[in-house]
C-alpha positions in Angstrom: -34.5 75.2 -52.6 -33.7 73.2 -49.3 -36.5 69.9 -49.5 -35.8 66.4 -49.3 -37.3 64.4 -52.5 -40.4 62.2 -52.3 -41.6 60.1 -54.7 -44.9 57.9 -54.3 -44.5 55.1 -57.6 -48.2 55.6 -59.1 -47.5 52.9 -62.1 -50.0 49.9 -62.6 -48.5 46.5 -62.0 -50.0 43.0 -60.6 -50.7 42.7 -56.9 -47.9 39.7 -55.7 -48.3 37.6 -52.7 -45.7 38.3 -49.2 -42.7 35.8 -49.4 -42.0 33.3 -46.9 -40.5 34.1 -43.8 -36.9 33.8 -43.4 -34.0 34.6 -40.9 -31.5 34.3 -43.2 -31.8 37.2 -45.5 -29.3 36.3 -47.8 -31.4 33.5 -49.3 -34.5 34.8 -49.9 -35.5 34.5 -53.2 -38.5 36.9 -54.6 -40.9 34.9 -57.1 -41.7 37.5 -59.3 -38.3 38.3 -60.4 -38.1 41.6 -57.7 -34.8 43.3 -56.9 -33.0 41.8 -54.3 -30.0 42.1 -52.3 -29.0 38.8 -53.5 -30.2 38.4 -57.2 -28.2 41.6 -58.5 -25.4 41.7 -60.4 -22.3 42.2 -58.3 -20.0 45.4 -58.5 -16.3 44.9 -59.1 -14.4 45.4 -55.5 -11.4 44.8 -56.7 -10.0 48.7 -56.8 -10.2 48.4 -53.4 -11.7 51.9 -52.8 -15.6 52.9 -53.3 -16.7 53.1 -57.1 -20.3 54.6 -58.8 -21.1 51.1 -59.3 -21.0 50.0 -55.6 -22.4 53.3 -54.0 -25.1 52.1 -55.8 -25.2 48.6 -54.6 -25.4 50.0 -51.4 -28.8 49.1 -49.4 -30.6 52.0 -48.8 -31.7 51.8 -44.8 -35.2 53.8 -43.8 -38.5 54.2 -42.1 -37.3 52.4 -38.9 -41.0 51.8 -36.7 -41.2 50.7 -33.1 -43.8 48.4 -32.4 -46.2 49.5 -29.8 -45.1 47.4 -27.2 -41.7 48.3 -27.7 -40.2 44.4 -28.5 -39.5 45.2 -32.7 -38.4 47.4 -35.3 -40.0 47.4 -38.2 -37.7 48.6 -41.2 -37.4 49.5 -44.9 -34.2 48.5 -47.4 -34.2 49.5 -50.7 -31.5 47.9 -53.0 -30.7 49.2 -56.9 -29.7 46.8 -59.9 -28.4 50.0 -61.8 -28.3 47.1 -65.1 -32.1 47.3 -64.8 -32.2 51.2 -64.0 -34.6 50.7 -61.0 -34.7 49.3 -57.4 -37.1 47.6 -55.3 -37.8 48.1 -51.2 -38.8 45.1 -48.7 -39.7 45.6 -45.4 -37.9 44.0 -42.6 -38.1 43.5 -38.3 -35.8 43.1 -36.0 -35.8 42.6 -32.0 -35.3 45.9 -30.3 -33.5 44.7 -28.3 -30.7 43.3 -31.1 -30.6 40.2 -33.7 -31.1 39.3 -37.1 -33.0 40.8 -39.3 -36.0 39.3 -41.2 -37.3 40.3 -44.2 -41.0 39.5 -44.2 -42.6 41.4 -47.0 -40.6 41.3 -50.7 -42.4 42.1 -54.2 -41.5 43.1 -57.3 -42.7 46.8 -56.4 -41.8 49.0 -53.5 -43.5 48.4 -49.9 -43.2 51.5 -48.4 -44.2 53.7 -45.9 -44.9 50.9 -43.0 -46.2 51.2 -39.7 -47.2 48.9 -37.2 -51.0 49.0 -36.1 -51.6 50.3 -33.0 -52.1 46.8 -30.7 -48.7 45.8 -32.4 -50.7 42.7 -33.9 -50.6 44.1 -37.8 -48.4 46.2 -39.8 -49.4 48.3 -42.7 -47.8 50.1 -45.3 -48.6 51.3 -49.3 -47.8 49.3 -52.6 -48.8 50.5 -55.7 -51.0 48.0 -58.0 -54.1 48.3 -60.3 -55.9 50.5 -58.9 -52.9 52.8 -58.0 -51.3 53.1 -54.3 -53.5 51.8 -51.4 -53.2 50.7 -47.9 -52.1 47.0 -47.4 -51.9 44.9 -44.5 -50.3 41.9 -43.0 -49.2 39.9 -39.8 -45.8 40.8 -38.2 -44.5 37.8 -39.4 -45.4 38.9 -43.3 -48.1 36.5 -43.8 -51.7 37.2 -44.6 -51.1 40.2 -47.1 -54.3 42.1 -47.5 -55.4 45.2 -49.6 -57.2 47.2 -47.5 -58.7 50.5 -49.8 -59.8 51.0 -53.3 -59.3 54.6 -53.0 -60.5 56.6 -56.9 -57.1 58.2 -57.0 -55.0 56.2 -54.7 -53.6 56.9 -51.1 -50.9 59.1 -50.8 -50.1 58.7 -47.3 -51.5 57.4 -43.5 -51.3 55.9 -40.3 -53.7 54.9 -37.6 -56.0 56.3 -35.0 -54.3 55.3 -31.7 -57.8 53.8 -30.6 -58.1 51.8 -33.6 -61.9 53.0 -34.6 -60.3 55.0 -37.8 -57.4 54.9 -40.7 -56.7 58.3 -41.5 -54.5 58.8 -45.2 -54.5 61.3 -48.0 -55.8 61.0 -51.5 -55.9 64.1 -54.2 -59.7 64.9 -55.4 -59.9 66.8 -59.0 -61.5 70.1 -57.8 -60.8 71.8 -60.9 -62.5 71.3 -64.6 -60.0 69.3 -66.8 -59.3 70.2 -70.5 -61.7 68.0 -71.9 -64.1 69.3 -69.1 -64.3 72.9 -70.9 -64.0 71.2 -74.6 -65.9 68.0 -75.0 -65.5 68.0 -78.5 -61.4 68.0 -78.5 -60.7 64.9 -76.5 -57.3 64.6 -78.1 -55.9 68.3 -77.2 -52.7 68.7 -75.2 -52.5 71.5 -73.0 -52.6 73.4 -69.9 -54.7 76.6 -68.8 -53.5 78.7 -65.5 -54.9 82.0 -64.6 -52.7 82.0 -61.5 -49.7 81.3 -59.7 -48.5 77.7 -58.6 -49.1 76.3 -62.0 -46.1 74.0 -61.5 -44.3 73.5 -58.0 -40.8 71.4 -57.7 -41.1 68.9 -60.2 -45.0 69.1 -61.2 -47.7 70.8 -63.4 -50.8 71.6 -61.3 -53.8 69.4 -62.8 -56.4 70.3 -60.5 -56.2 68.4 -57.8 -55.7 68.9 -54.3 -54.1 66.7 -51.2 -57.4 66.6 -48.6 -57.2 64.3 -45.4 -59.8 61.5 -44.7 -61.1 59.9 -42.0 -62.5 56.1 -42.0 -64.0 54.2 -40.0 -61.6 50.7 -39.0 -61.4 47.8 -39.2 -65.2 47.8 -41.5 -64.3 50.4 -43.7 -67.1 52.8 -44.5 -68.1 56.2 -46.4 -64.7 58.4 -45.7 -65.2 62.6 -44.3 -63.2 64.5 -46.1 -61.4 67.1 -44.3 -61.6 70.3 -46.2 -64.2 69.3 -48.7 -64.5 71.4 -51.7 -61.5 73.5 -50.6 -59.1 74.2 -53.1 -56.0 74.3 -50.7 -53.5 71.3 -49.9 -53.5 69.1 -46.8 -50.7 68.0 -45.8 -48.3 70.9 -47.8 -47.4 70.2 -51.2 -44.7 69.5 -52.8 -43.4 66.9 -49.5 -46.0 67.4 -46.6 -47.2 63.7 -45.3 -48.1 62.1 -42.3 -45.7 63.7 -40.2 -48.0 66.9 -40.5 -50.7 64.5 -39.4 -51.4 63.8 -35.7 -54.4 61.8 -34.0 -55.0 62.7 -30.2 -54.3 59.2 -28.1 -58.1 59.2 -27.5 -58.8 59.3 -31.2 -61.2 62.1 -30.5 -59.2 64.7 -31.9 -56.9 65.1 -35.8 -53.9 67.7 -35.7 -53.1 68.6 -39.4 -51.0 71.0 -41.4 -52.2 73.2 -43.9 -51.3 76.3 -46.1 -54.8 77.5 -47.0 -53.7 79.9 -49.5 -54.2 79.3 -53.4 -52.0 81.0 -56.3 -50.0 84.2 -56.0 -50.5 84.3 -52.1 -49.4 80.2 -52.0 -46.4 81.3 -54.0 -45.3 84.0 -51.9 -46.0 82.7 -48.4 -45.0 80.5 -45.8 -47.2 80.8 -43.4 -48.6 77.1 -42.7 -50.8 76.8 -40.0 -51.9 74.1 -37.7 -55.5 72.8 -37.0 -57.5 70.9 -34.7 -60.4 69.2 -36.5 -62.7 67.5 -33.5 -64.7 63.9 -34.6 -67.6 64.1 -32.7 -68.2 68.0 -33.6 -66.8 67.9 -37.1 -65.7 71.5 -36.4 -62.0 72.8 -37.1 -60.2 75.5 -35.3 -56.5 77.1 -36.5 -54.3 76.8 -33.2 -51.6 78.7 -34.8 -53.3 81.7 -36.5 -51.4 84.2 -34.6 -48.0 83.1 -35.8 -47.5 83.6 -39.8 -44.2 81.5 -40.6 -44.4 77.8 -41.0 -46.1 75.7 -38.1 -45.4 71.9 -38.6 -45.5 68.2 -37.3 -47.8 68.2 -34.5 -47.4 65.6 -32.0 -50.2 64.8 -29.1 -48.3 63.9 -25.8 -49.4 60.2 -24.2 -52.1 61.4 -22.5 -53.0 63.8 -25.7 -53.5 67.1 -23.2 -50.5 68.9 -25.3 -49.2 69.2 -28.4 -46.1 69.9 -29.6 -44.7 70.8 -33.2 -42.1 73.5 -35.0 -42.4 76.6 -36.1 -41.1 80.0 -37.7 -42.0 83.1 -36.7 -41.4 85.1 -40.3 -43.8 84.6 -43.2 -41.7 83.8 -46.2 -38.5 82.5 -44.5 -38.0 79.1 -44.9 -35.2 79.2 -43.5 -35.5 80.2 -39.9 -34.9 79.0 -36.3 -37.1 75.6 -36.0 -39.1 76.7 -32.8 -40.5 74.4 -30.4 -43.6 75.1 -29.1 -45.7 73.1 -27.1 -49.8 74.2 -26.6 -51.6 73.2 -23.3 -55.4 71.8 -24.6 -56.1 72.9 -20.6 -55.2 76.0 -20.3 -55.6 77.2 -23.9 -51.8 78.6 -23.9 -48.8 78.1 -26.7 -45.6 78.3 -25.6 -41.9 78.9 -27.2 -40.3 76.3 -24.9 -36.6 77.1 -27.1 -36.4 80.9 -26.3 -33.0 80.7 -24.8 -31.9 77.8 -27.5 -30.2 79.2 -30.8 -30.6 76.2 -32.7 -33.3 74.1 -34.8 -35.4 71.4 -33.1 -37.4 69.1 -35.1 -38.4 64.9 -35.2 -40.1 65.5 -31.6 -40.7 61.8 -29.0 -42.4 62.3 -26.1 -41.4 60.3 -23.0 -43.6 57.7 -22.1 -44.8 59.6 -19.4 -44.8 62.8 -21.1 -42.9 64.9 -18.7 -39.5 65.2 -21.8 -39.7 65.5 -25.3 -36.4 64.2 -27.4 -35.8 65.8 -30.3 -32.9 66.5 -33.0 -30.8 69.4 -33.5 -27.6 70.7 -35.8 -24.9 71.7 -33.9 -21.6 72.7 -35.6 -22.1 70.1 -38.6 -23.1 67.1 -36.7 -26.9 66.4 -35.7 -27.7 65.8 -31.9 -30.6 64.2 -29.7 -31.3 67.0 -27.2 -33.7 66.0 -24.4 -36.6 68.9 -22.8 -37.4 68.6 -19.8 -41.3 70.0 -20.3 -42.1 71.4 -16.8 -38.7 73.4 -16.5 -38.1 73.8 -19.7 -34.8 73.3 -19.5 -32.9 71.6 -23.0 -29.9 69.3 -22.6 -28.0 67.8 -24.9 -28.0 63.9 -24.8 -25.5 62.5 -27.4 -22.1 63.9 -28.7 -19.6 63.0 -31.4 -19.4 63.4 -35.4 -22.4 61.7 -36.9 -26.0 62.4 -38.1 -28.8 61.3 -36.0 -31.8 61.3 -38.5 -34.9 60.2 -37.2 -36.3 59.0 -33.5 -38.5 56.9 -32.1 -38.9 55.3 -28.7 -38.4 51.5 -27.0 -38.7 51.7 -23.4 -35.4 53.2 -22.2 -34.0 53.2 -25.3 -34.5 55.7 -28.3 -34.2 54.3 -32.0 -32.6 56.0 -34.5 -31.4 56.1 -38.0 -27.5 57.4 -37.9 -24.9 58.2 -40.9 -21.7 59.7 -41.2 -19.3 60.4 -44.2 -18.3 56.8 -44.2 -21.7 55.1 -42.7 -24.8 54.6 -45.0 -27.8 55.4 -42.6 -28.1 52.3 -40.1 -30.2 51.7 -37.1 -29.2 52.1 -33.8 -30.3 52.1 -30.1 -29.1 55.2 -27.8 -30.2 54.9 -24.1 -31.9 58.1 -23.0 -30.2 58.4 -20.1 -26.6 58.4 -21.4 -26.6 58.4 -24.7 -24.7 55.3 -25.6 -25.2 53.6 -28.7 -25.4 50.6 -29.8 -25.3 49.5 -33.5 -29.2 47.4 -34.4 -28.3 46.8 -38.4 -25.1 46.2 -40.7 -26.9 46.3 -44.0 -23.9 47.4 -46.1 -20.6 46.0 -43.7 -20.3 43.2 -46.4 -19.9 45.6 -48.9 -17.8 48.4 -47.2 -15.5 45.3 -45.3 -14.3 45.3 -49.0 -13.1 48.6 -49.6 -10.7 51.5 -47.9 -12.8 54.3 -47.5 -11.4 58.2 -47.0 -11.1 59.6 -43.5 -12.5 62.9 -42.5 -10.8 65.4 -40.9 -11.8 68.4 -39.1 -10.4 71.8 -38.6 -11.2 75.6 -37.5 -10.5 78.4 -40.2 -10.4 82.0 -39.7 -12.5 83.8 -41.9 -12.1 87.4 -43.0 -14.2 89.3 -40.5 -12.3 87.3 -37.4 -14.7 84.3 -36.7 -14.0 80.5 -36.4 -16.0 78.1 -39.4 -16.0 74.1 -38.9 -14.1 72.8 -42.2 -14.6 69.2 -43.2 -11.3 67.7 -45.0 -12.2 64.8 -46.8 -8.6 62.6 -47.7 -8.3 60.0 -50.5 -8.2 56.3 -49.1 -4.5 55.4 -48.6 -3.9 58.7 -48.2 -0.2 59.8 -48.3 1.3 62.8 -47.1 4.1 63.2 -49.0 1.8 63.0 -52.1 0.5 66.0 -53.6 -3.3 66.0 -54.4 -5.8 68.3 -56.6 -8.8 69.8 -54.2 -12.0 70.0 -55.0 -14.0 73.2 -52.6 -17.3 71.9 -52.5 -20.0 74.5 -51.9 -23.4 73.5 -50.3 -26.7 73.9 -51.7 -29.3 75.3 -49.7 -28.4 77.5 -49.3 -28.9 76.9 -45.2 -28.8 73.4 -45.2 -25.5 72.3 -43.3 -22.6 70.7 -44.2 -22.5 67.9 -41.5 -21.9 64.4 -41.4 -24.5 63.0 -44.1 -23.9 60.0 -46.5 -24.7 60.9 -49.9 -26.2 59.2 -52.6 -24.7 62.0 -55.2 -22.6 64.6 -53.4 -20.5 61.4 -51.8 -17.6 62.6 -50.1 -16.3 59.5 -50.2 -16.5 59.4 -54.3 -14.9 62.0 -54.4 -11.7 61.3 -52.4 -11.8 57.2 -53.5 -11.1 59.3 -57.3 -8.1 60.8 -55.7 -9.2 64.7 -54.5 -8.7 66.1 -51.5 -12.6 67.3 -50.4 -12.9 70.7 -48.7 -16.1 71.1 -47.1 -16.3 74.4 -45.1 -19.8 75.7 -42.8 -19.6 78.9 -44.5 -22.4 81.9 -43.6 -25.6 80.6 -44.1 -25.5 77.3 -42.4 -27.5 75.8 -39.3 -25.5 74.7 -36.3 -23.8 77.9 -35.6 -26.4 79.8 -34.2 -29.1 82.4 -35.7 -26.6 85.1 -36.9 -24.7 83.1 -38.8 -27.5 80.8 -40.2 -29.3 84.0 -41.2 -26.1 86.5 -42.3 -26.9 84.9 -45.8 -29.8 86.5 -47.3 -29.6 89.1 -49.2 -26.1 89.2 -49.5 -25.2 86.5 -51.5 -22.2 87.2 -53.5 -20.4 89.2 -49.7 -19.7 87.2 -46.8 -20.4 83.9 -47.7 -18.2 83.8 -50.5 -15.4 85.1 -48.8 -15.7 82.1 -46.8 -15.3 79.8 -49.3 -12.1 81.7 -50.1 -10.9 81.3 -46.7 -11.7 77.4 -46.3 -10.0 76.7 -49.6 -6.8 78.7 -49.4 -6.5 77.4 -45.7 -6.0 73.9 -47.1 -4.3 74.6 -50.1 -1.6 75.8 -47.8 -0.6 72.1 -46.7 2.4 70.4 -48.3 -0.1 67.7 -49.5 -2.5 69.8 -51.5 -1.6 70.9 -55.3 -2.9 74.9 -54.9 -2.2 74.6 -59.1 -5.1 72.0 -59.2 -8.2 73.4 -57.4 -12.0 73.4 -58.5 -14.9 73.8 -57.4 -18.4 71.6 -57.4 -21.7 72.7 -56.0 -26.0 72.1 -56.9 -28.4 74.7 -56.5 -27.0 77.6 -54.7 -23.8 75.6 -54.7 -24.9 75.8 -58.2 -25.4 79.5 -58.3 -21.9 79.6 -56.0 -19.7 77.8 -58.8 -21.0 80.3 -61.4 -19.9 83.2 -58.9 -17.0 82.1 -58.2 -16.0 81.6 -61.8 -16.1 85.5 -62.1 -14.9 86.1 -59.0 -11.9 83.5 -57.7 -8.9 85.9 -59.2 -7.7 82.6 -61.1 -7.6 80.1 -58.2 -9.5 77.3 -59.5 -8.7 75.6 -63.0 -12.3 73.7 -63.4 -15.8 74.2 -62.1 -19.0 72.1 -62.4 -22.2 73.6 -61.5 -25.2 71.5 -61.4 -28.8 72.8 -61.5 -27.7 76.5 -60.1 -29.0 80.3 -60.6 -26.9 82.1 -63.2 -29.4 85.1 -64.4 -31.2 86.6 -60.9 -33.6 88.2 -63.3 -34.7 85.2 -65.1 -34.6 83.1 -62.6 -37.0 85.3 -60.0 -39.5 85.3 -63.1 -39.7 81.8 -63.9 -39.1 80.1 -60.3 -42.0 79.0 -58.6 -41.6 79.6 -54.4 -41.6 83.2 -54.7 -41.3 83.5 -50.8 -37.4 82.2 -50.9 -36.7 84.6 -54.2 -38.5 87.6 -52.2 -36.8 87.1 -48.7 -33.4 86.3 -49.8 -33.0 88.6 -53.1 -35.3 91.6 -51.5 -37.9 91.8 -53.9 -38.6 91.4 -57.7 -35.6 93.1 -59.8 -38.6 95.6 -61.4 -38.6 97.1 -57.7 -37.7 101.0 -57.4 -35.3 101.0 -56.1 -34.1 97.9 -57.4 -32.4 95.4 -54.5 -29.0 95.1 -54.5 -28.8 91.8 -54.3 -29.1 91.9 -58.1 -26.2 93.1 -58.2 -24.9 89.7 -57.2 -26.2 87.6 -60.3 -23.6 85.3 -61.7 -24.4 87.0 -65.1 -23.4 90.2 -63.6 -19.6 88.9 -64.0 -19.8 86.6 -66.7 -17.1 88.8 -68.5 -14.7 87.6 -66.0 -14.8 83.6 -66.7 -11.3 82.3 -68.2 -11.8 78.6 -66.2 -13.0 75.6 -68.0 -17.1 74.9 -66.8 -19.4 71.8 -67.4 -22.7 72.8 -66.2 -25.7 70.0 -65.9 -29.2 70.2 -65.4 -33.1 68.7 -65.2 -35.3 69.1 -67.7 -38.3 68.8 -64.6 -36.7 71.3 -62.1 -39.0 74.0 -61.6 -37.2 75.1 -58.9 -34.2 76.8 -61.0 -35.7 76.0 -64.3 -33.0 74.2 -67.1 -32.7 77.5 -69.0 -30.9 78.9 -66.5 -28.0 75.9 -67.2 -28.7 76.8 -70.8 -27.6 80.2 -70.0 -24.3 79.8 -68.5 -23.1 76.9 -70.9 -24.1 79.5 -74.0 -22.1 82.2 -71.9 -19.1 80.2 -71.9 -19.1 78.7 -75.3 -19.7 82.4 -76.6 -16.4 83.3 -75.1 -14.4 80.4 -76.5 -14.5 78.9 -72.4 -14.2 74.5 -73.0 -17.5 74.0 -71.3 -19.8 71.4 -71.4 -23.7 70.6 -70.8 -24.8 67.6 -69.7 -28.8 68.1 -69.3 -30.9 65.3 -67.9 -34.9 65.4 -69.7 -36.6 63.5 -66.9 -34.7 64.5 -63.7 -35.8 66.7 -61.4 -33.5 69.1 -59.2 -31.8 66.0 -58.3 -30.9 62.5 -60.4 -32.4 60.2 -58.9 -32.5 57.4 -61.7 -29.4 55.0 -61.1 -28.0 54.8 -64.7 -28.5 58.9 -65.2 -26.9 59.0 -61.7 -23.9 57.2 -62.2 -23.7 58.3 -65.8 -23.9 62.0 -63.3 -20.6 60.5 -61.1 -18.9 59.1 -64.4 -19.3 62.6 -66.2 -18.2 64.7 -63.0 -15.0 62.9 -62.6 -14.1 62.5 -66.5 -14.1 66.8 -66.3 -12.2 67.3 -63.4 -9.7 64.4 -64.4 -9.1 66.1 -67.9 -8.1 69.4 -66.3 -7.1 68.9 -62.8 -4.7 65.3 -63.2 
């Protein structure tokens, strides 16, 4: 259940011209009526204190791209007019070294996915038009906009060859026969025929197509090769790969991709992704990871392309598991686990310039840290410290630039030196806005759980807090369900919404989590309704203990398995809480393992189908199971398009509780996925949350 969403916008609309170049990017105006940070309407600040409104005036900071020679950062922002239900991104630079930004690229559709061309003379990056999503390009300055493919069915990601002889990008071919392929003569039929697994993944029906890589010559484009021609397997992995699982050797001799080569029932129930080396001049293809049969991802070629270094799990079906860092020698022949003696993830790998350390990120206890390897000692240390999210890397001389966030700092860039780790703030996209309002402060503390150990509880307090006041709480369990609670800025689960409308936020690391080491990351599956629960129990009655807290106003909020948590809980929490909400979560085990779609995380984490003899007893921890047991109030809300934990599973619970005379309420989104993503559906998500809790719990 644990993915970050991507969309790529595939909708026609007219190809408009760059703007003109300005410093001041408070003035510029777009000419096609586009989105801008200046031309939306303006929230009300006068509360004081963050609302839905101005979460969603927030810019949205991304995609930050060093120029080759290290003197710029090329950037995205993406600002919202939630009036118009839809946003727009424009790409911006700024020095490396500090200064104003400059937006050079503004349209009324998205520019996205930018990089800078390898001799740091061009940038590119994809816009959808008429004929679909394809490559653009432009000066550094944003003049002399260019469309540079016609790709049939549009390009879905890319990036450059570091020698500048190819463009390498990703484009689906139709493989399989359409409908009106097998029945000429009913051109106006509706429907779908599978004979196998994987007829729908995350938020998509399969229509017989398949993600391939392509290779083309540059600048003269010419006739592309298709990397796995005719295959009917994915490259990059569906539903989210792109060009991170891309590589080309610094040579250009040599493309690194990833690749599940698996199709239907074996797609569904593995993991186990494998990386390959396909060779220009030879056109042959070898699997460099064949041995290992858990995920292998995001190969990157050192400077002088002679190793390779990516993460990987070692257990086919868990997605899960320790992110291993392995490095192969193109010498020797040899692949190495260089994190053997590391309990924790590594992942978003820089080399050094002169490939002797590799920086990478890494959750530890809630917060996410740039860790530095040295590669010939393989010794690991750890370069930054403090409560904040580092979030992506990329290198400027002595510098590494970043995108950081915490619970009361929208992702901004910054520059940490890689020999000390001091920071230094590069962009301020949203200190206009958040000057204008008190936000909460976060608080952290150390609760005992039931069998004896120490979990990292985030405390979230209402802005102005008093502590003579009492305050409702709100336990908010994590989705995941191994994704950690650490010091992310929300677009929906805002920890600041929640305390600006006057709760006190518990946010506890319970089992399950990264950060904490392998035993406790990996205590969760298959015993979901045990441990972890309990430690829920333990992080909320630990707060509700202070003067400050009302322990007669308590609920609990959670998506996915915080989802499937809330609906435990609410047979299980011996009268604790006085409201739930449970969005998009697993309430019937039995329904849910048959209609899900990533059977590897249902089999590894439940123990099997429920038909099984003997049957797993993690069955035995289905919501439904205790269903009898619910006497608290519920709203329950849910996508139409998540195929992950399909609607009827919502559908389930709100019927349960209505059966039983429980006040409950369903709020059921058509076109949202396992998240809301659309502005109006998402604040009308915020407005809906906090008009249930406020009913019962003020």
């Amino acid at each position: 259940m644990k993915k970050s969403l991507f969309l790529v916008i595939l909708t026609s609309a007219l190809i408009v011209s760059c703007t003109e170049q300005t410093k001041n990017v408070d003035t510029v105006k777009s000419k096609d009526n586009a989105i801008t940070r200046e031309n939306r309407p303006q929230p009300d600040f006068s509360s004081g204190i963050l609302t839905e409104e101005i979460l969603w005036h927030l810019g949205r900071v991304s995609n930050p791209q060093v120029s080759p020679d290290g003197s710029k950062i090329l950037f995205a922002v993406k600002y919202f007019d939630y009036t118009e239900d839809k946003g727009n991104q424009d790409l911006y630079v700024i020095p490396a070294a500090g200064g104003e930004p400059v937006k050079i690229i503004a349209g009324a559709k998205d520019e996205f996915d930018a990089v800078w061309r390898p001799d740091s003379k061009k940038i590119a990056y994809l816009k959808a038009g008429k004929s679909g999503v394809q490559i653009w390009e432009a000066n550094p300055d944003g003049t002399g906009c260019k469309q540079l493919t016609k790709v049939e069915n549009g390009v879905n990601s890319f990036c450059y060859a570091p020698d500048m002889k190819h463009i390498i990008y990703t484009s689906n071919v139709q493989l399989d026969p359409k409908i009106t392929d097998r029945y000429a003569d009913l051109p106006k039929a509706e429907a779908m025929i599978y004979d196998d697994l994987m007829y729908r993944h995350w938020d998509y029906w399969a229509d017989g197509t398949y993600q391939h890589i392509f290779i083309n010559t540059y600048p003269v484009l010419g006739d592309a090769v298709e990397l796995m021609k005719d295959e009917k397997m994915h490259a990059p992995v569906p539903p989210f790969g792109g060009m991170s699982e891309v590589a080309c050797s610094p040579d250009g001799t040599k493309i690194a991709y990833c690749s599940k080569k698996m199709a239907g029932k074996a797609f569904a129930e593995s993991t186990n992704s494998d990386i390959y080396i396909y060779d220009l001049a030879t056109q042959q293809t070898v699997n460099l990871t064949e041995s290992n049969k858990g995920y292998d991802m995001d190969p990157v070629f050192s400077p002088d392309g002679s190793k390779l270094v990516w993460w990987s799990m070692k257990t086919d079906g868990f997605e899960s598991e320790k992110h291993r860092l392995f490095i192969h020698d193109f010498a020797t022949g040899s692949s190495e686990d260089c994190s053997t003696d590391f309990d924790q993830d590594a992942t978003n790998f820089v080399w050094s310039e002169d490939g002797n350390s590799i920086f990478f990120i890494s959750c530890i206890k809630a917060t996410h840290q740039i860790y530095k390897l040295d590669v010939a000692t393989k010794q690991i240390t750890q370069l930054t410290e403090g409560d904040h999210d580092y979030t992506s890397l990329a290198l400027a001389g002595n510098k590494l630039v970043v995108t950081k966030t915490t619970h009361a700092l929208p992702a901004e860039i910054f520059a940490v030196d890689i020999e000390n780790g001091a920071e230094e703030q590069l962009t301020f996209t949203n200190k206009e806005y958040l000057d204008k309002i008190t936000l909460a402060k976060t608080e952290k503390r150390w609760v005992k759980t039931t069998d004896g150990k120490e979990m990292l509880v985030w405390v979230i307090l209402p802005p102005n807090f008093d502590a003579n006041k009492k305050y409702p709480a709100l336990l908010y369990c994590q989705g995941g369900p191994q994704q950690s609670v650490s010091q992310f800025f929300s677009y929906r689960w805002n920890f600041q919404m929640m305390a600006a409308h006057g709760y006190i936020v518990v946010a506890p690391n319970r089992r399950g989590l990264p950060g904490f080491g392998s035993e406790w990351n990996d205590q969760i599956s298959l015993d979901y309704g045990g441990q972890n629960m309990k430690d829920y129990l333990s992080a909320i009655d630990d707060v509700a203990k202070e003067n400050y807290v009302d322990e007669n106003r308590l609920g609990a909020i959670g998506a996915s398995y915080g989802g499937f948590s809330v609906y435990w809980l609410a047979g299980n929490h011996n009268n604790r809480f006085k409201a739930f909400m449970a969005h998009c979560g697993m309430f019937n085990f039995e329904s849910w393992y048959a209609t899900t779609e990533e059977l590897f995380f249902a089999n590894h984490d439940l123990g099997g189908p429920y038909w099984e003899n003997p049957r797993p007893k993690s069955y035995d921890f289905s919501p439904h199971n205790f269903v009898g047991n619910w006497n608290t109030p519920i709203l329950v809300v849910h996508g139409g398009r998540d195929f992950r934990i399909p609607y009827t599973e919502g559908m389930q619970a709100f019927n349960a509780a209505q059966i039983q005379g429980i006040p409950s309420r369903f709020l059921y989104f058509p076109d949202e996925t396992h998240f809301v993503s659309k502005p109006q559906n998402a604040i009308l998500w915020q407005r809906e949350c906090y008009r249930w809790f406020d009913h019962w719990l003020k």
